[in-house]
Backbone as numpy.savetxt, mean C-alpha at the origin, in Angstrom:
# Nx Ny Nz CAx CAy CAz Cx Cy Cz
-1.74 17.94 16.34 -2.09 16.55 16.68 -1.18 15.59 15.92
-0.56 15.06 16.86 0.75 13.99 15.83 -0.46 12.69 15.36
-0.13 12.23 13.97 -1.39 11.38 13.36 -0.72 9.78 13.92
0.73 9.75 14.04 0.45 8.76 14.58 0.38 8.06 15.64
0.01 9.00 17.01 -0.57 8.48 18.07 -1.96 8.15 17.58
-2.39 8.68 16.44 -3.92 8.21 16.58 -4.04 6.84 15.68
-3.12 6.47 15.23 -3.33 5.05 14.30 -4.12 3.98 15.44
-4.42 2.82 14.73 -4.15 1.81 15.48 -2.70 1.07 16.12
-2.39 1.02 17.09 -0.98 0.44 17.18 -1.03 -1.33 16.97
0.02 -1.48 16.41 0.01 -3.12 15.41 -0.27 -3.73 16.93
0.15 -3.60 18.20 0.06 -4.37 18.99 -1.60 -5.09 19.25
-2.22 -3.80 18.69 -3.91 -4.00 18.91 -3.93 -4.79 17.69
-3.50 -4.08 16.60 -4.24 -4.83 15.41 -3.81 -6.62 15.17
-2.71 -7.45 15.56 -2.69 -8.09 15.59 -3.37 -9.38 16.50
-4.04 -8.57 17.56 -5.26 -9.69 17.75 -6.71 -9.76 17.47
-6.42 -8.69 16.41 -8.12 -8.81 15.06 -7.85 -9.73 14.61
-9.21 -10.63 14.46 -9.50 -11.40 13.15 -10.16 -10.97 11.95
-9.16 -10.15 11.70 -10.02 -9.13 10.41 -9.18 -10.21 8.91
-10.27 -10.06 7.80 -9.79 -10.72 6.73 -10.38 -9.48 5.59
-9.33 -9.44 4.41 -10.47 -8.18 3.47 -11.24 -8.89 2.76
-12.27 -8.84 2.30 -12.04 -6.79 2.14 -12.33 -6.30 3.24
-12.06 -5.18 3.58 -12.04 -4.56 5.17 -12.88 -2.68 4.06
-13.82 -2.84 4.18 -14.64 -1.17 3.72 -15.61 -0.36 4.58
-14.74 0.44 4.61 -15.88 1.22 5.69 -16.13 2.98 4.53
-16.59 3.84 5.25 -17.56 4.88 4.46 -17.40 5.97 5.77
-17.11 6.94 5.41 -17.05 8.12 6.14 -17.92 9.33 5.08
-19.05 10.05 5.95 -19.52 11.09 5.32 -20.24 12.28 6.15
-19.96 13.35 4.82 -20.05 14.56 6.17 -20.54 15.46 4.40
-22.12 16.32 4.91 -22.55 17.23 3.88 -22.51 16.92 2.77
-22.63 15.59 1.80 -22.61 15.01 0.57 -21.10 14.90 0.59
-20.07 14.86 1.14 -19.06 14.20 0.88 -18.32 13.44 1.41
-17.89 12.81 0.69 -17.80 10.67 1.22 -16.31 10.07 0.79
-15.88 9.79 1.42 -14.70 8.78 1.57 -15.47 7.77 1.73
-14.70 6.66 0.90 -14.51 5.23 0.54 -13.45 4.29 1.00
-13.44 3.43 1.88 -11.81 3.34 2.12 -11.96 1.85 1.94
-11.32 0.89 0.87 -11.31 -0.15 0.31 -9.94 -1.00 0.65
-10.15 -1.70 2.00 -9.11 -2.29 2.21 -8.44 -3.84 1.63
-7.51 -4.22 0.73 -7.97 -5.37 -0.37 -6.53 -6.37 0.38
-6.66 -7.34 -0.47 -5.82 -8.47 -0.48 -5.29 -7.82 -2.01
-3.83 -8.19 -1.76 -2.76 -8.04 -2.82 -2.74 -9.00 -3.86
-3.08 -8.86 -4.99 -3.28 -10.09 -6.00 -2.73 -9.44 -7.42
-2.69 -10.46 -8.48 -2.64 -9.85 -9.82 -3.89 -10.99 -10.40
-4.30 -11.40 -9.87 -5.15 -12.57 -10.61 -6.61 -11.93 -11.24
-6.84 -11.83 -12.08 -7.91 -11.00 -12.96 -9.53 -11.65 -12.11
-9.15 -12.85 -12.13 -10.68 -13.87 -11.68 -11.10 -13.57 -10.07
-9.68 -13.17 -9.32 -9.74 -13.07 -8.32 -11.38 -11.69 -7.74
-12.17 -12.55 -6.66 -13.54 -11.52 -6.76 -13.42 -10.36 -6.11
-12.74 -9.84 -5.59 -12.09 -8.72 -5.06 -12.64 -7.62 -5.81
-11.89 -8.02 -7.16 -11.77 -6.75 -7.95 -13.20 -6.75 -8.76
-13.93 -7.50 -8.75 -15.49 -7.37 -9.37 -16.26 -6.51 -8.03
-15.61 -6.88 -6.79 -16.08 -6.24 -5.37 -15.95 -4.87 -5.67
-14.62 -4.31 -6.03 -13.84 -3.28 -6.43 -15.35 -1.98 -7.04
-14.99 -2.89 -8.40 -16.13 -2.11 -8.97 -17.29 -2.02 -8.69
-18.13 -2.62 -7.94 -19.08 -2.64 -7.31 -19.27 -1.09 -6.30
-17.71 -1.38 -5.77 -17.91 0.07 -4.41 -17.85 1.12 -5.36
-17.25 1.07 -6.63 -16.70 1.99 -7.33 -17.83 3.00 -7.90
-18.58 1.65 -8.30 -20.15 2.26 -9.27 -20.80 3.22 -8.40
-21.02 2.86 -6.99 -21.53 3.36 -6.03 -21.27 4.29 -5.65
-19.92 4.68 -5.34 -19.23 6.06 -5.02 -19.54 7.29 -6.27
-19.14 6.76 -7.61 -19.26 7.54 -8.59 -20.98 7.89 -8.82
-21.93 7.34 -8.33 -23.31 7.47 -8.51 -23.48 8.23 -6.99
-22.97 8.13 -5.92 -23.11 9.00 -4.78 -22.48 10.13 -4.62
-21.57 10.57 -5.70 -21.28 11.72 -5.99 -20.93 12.82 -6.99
-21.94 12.37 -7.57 -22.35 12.57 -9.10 -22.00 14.42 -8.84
-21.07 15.52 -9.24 -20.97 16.71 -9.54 -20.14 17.15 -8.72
-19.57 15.84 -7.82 -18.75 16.85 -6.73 -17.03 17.06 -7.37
-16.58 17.28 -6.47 -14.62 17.14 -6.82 -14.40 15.91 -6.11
-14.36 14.90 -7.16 -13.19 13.68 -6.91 -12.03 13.25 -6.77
-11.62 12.49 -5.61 -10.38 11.82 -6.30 -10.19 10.13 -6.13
-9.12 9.70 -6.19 -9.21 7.88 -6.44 -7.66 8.01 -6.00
-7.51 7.44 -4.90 -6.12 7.24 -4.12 -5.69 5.57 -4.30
-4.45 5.46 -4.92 -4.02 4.32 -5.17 -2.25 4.00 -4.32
-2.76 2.80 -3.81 -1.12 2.27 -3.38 0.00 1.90 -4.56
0.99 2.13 -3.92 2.03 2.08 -4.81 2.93 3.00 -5.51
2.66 4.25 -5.44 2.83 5.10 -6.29 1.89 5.56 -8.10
2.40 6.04 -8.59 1.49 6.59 -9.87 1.64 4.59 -10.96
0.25 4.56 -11.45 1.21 3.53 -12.26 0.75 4.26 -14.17
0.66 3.51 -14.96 0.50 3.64 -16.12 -0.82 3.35 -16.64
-1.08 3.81 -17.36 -2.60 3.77 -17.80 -2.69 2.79 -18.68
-3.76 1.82 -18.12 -3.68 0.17 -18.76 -4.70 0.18 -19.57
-4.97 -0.44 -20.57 -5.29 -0.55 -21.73 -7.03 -1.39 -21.63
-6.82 -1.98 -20.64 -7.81 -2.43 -20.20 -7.81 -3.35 -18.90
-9.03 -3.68 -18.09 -9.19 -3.76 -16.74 -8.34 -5.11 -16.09
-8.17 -6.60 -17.23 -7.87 -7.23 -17.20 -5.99 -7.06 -17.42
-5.68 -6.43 -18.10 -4.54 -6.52 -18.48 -3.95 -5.07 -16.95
-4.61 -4.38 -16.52 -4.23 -3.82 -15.74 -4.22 -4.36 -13.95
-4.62 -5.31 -13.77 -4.43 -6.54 -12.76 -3.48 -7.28 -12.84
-3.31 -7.65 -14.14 -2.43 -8.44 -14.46 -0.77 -7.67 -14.17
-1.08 -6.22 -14.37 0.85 -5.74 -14.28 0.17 -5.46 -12.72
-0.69 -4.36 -12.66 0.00 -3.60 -11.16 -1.39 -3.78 -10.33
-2.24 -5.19 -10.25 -2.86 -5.69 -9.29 -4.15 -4.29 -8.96
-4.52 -4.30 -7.83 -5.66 -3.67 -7.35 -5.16 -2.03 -8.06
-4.04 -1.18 -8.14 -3.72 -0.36 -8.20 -3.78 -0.13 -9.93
-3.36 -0.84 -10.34 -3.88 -1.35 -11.99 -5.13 -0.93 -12.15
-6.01 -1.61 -11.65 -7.49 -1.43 -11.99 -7.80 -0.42 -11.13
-7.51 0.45 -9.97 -8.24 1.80 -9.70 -7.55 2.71 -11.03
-6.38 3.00 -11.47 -6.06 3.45 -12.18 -7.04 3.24 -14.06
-7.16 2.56 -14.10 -7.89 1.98 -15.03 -9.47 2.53 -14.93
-10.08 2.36 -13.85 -11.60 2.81 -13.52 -11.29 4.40 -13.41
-10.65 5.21 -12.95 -10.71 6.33 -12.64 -10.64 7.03 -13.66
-9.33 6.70 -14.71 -8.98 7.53 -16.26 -9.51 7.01 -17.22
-9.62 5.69 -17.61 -9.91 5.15 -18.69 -11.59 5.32 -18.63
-12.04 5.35 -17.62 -13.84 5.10 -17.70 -14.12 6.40 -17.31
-13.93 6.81 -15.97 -14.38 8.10 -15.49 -13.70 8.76 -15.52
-12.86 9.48 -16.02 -12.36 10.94 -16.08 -12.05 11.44 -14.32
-11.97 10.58 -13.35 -11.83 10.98 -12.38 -10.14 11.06 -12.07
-9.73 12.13 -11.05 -8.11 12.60 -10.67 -7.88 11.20 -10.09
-6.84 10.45 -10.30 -6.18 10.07 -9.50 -4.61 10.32 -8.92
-4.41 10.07 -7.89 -2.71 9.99 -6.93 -2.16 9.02 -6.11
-1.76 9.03 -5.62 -0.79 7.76 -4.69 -0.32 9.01 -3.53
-0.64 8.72 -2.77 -0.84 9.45 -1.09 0.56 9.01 -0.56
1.57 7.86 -1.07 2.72 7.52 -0.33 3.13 8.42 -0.62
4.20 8.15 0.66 5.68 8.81 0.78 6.48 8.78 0.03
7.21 10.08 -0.64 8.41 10.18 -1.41 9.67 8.43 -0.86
9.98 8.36 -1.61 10.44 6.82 -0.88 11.89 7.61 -0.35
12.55 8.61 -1.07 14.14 9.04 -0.05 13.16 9.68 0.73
12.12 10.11 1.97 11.54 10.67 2.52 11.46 9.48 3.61
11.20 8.31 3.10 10.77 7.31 4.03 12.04 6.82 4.38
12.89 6.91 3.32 14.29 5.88 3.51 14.89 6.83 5.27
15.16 8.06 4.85 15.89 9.09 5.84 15.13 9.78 6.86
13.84 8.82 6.99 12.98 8.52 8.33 13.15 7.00 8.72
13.66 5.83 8.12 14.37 4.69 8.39 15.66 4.96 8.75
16.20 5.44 8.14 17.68 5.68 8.86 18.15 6.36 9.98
16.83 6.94 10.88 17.39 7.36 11.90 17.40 6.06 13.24
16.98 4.76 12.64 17.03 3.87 13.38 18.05 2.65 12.73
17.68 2.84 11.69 18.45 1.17 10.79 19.53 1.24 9.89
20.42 0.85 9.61 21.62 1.00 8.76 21.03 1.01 7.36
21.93 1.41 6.29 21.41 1.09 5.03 21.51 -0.13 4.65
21.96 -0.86 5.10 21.42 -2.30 4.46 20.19 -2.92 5.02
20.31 -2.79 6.23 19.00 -2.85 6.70 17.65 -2.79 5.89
18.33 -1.68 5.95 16.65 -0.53 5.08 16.82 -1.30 3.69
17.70 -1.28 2.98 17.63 -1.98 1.45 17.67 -3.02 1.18
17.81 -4.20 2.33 17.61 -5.21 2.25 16.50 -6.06 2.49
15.75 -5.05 3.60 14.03 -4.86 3.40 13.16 -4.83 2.20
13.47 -3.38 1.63 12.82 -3.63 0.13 13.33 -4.38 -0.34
14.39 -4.74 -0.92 14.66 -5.96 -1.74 13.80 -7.23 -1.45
13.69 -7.55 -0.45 12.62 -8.53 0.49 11.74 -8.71 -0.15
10.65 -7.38 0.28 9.45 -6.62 -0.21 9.42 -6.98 -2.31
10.25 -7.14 -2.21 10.10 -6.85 -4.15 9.95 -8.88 -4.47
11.01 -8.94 -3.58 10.52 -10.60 -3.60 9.94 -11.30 -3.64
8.72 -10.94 -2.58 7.13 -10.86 -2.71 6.61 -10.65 -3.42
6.74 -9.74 -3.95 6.18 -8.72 -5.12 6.08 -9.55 -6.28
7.29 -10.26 -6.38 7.80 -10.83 -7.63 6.68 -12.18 -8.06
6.81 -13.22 -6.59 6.08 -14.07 -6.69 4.85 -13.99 -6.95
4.12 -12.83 -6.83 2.64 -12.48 -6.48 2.15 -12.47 -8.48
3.46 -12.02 -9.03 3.63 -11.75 -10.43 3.50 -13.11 -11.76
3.49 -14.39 -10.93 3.25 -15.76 -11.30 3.87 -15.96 -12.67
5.52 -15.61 -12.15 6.10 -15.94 -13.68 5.68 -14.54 -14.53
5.37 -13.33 -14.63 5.19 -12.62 -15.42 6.71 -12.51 -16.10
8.02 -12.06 -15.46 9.17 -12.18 -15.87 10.11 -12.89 -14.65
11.36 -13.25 -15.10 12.62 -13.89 -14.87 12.79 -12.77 -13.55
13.15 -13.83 -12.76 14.02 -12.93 -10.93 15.17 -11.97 -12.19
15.85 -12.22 -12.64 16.91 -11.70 -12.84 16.47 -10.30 -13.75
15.10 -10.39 -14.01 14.75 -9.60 -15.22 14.00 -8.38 -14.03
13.20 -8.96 -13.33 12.77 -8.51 -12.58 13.50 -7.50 -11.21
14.35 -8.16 -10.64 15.26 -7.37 -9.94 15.93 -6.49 -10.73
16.76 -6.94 -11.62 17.40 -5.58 -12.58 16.38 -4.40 -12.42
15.41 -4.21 -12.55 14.29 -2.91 -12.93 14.57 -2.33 -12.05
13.94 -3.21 -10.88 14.13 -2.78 -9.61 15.21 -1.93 -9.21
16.69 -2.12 -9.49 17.66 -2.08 -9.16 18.09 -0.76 -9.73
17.45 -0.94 -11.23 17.72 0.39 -11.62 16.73 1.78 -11.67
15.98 1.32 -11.17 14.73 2.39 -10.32 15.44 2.79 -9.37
15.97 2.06 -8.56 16.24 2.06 -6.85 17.43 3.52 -7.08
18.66 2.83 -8.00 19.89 3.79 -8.13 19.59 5.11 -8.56
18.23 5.41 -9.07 18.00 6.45 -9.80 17.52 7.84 -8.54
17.29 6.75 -7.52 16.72 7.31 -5.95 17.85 7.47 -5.03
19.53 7.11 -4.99 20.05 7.02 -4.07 21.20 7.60 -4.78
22.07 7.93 -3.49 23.75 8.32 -4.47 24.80 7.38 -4.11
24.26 6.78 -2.92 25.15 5.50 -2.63 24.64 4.28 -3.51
25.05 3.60 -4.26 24.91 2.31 -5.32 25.69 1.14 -4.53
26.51 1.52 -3.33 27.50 -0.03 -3.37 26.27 -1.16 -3.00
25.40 -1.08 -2.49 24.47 -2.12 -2.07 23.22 -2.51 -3.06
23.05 -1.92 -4.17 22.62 -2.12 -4.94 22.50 -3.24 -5.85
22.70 -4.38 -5.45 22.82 -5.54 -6.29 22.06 -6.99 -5.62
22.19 -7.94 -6.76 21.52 -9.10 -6.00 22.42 -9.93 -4.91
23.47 -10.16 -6.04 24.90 -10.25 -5.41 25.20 -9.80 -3.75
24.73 -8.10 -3.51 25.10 -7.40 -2.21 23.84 -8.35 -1.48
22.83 -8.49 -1.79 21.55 -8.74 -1.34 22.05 -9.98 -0.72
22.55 -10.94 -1.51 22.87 -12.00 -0.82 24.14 -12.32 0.11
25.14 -11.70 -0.17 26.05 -11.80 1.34 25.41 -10.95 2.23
24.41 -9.87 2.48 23.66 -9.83 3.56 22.92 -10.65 4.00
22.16 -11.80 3.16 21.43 -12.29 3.77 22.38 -13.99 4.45
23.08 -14.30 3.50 24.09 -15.08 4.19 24.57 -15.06 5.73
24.86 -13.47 5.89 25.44 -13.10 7.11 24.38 -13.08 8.41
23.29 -12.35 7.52 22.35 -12.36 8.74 21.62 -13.86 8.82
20.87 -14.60 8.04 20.29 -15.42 8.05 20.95 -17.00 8.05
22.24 -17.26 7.90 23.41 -18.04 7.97 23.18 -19.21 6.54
22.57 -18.88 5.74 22.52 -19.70 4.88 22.22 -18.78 2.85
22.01 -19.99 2.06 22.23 -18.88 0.87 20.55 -18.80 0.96
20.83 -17.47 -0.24 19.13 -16.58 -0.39 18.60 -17.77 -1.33
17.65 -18.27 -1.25 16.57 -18.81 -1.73 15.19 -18.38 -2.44
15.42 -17.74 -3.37 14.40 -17.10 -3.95 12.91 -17.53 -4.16
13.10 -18.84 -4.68 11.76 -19.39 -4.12 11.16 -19.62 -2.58
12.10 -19.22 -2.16 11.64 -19.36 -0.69 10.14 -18.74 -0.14
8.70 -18.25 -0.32 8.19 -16.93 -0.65 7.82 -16.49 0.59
7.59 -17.91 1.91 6.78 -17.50 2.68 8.13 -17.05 3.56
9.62 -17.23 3.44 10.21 -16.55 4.29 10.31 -15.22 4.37
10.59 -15.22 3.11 10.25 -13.09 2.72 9.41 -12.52 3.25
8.31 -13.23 3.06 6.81 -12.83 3.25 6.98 -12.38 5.08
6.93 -13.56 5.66 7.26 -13.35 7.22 8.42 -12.43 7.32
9.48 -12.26 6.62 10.77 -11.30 7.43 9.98 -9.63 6.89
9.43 -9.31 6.32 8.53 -8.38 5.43 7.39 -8.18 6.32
7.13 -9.11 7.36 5.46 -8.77 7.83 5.67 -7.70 9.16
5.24 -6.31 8.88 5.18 -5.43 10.33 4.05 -6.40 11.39
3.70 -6.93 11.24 3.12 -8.07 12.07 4.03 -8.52 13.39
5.21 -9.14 12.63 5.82 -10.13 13.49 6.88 -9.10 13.97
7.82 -9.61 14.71 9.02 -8.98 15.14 10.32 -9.57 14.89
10.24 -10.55 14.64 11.24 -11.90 15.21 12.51 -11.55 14.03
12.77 -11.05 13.47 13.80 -10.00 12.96 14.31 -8.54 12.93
15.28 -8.24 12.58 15.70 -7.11 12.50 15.01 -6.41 11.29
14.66 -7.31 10.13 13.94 -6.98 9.13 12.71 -6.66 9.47
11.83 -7.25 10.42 10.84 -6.96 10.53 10.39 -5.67 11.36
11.27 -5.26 12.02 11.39 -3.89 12.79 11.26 -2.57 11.70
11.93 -2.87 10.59 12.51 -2.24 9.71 10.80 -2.19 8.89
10.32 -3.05 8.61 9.15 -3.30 8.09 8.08 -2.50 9.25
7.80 -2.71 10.41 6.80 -2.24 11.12 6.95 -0.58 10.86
8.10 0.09 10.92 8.72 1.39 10.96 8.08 1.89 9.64
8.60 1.46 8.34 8.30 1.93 7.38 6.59 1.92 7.38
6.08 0.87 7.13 4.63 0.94 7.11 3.81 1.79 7.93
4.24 2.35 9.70 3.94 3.70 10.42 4.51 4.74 9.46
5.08 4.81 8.60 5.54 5.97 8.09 4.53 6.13 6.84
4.42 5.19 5.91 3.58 5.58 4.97 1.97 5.59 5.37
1.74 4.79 6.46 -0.08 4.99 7.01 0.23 6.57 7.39
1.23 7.73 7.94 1.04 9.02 8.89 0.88 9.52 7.61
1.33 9.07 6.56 1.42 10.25 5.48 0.54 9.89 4.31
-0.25 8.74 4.66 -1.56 7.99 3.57 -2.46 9.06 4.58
-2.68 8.87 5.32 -3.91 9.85 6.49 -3.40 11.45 6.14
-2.27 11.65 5.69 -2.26 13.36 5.93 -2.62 13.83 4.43
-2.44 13.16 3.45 -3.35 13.18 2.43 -4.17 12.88 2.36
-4.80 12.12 2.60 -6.64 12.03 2.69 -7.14 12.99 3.28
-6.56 13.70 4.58 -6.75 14.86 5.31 -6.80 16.12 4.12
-5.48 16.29 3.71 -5.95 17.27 3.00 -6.73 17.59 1.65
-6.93 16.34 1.05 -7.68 16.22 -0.27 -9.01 16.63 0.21
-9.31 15.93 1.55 -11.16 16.23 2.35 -11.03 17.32 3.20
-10.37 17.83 3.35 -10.41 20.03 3.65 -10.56 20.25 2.18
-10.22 20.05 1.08 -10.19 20.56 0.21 -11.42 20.33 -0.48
-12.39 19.62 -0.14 -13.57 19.35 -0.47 -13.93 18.42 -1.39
-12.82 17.35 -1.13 -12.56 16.26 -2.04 -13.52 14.61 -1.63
-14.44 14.38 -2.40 -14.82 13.17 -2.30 -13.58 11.78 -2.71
-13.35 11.36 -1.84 -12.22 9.95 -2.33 -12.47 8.69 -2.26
-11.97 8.16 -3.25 -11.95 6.62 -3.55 -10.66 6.28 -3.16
-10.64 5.11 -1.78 -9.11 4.84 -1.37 -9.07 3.06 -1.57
-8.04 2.38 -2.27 -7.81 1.51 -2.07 -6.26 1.12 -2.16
-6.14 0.39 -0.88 -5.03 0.15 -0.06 -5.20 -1.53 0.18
-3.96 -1.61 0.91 -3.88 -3.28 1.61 -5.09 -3.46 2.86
-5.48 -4.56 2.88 -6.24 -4.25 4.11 -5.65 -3.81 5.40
-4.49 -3.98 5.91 -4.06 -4.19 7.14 -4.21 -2.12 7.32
-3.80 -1.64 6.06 -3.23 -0.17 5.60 -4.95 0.24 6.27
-5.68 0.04 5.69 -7.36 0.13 5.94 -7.43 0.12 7.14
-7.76 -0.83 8.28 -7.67 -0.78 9.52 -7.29 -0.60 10.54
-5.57 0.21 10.34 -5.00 0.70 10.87 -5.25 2.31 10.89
-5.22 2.53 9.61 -5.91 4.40 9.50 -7.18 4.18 9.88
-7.93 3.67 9.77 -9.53 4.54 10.32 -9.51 4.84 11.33
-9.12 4.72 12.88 -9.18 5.42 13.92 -8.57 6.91 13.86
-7.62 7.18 13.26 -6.88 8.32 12.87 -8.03 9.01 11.53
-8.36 8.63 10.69 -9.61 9.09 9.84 -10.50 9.50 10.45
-11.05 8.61 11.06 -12.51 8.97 11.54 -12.25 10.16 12.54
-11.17 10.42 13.58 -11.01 11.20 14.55 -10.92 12.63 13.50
-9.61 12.49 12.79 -9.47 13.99 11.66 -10.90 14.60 11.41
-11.02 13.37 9.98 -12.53 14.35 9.25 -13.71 14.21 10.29
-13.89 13.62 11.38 -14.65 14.41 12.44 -14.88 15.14 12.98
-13.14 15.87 12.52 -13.23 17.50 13.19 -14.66 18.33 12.04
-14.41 17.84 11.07 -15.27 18.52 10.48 -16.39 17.52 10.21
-16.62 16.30 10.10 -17.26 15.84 9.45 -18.40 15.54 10.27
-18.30 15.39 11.80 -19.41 15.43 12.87 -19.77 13.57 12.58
-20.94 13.29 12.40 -21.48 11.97 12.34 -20.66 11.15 11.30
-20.04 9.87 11.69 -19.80 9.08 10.24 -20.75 7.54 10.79
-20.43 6.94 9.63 -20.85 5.71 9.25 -19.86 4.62 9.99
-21.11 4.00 10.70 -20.33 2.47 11.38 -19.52 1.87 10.13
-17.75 1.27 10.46 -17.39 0.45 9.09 -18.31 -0.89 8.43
-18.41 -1.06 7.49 -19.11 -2.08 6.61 -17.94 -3.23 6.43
-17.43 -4.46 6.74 -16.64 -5.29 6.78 -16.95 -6.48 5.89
-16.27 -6.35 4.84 -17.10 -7.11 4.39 -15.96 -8.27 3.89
-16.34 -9.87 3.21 -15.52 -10.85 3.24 -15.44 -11.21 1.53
-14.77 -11.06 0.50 -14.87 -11.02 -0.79 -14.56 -12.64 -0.94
């Protein structure tokens, strides 16, 4: 069964008026998926993440002896010192990381895609600048969302030297490269404060770029392979805690619910709720 005929296709999902939190509950013989679809923030006050723990308490009290796990976007992050200061670096993914090790002793992982896995499933459609001028985009966002935590220049460097540590080609690797691409394509200079243009050339939503093609592509790639891990953590008899973007949320549950139905028989109408 290819998983991603069973997604939602963006064409549907873009005429939801869905807002997150987006949570729904799948369960089959005492074991329960959680699937916590959030708004992207670092803001500690923000109520999301008091929401967070709320589903959290609940899950960990509804499956008091089983095999857990706690699936986080982003990849692995670092174990934060505390709940506040872990929002503050790596947002919702901060604080599952934080609730899972620091409080409960529960496994956590990051279900994405190896990123050269995703890149050389992008490249059978998009050039490499394309593709790296996307993330670079993506980090742009990222950056602003970060409210001054550090300097663009401090900030991209990391980036940059994360990125090289992933590729063997480096010539595009710079801010510098970043911007005579965007010169060329976009006919004017990169504007870093710019946030909501990023934001839109970044949204698998829209189309109205070449970037955004590039964006819809990647994000089908990491939802086939966010669902084929959840798949196999729940054959494996794994109760999970998932929190993702919302859009990530409402796009996998039709593909969820169909999988662990093979085994799971009855689930739970989604719970939608507005934080």
């Amino acid at each position: 069964m290819n998983v991603k005929d069973l997604l939602m296709p963006y064409e549907e999902y873009v005429k939801l008026d869905i807002r997150p939190a987006y949570v729904y509950t799948i369960k089959k013989d005492g074991q329960k998926l959680v699937y916590y679809g959030s708004t992207h923030s670092n803001d500690p006050i923000h109520p999301q993440f008091a929401d967070i723990k709320r589903h959290w308490e609940r899950f960990l009290t509804d499956t008091v002896g089983q095999n857990r796990v706690a699936m986080n976007e982003g990849g692995p992050r670092s174990i934060p010192s505390d709940d506040v200061s872990a929002v503050v670096s790596d947002a919702e993914a901060g604080l599952l990381t934080w609730l899972a090790t620091a409080e409960a002793g529960v496994e956590i992982m990051s279900p994405e895609p190896n990123r050269n896995e995703e890149f050389e499933e992008l490249s059978r459609t998009f050039t490499v600048d394309e593709i790296e001028y996307y993330y670079f985009a993506r980090n742009i966002v990222q950056w602003h969302r970060k409210k001054g935590q550090s300097s663009f220049t401090d900030y991209m460097g990391r980036y940059f030297d994360r990125r090289r540590q992933q590729v063997a080609d480096e010539a595009v690797l710079s801010v510098r490269s970043m911007t005579e691409l965007h010169k060329r394509w976009f006919g004017g200079d990169l504007d870093k404060s710019h946030r909501d243009f990023f934001y839109s050339i970044t949204n698998p939503c829209f189309l109205s770029t070449r970037i955004n093609h590039v964006a819809r592509d990647s994000s089908n790639v990491r939802d086939v392979h966010i669902v084929q891990q959840i798949k196999t953590a729940w054959d494996h008899g794994k109760s999970i805690f998932v929190v993702f973007g919302f859009s990530h949320a409402v796009i996998e549950e039709p593909a969820l619910r169909l999988l662990l139905k093979e085994k799971a028989g009855k689930t739970e109408e989604s719970f939608r709720h507005v934080a």
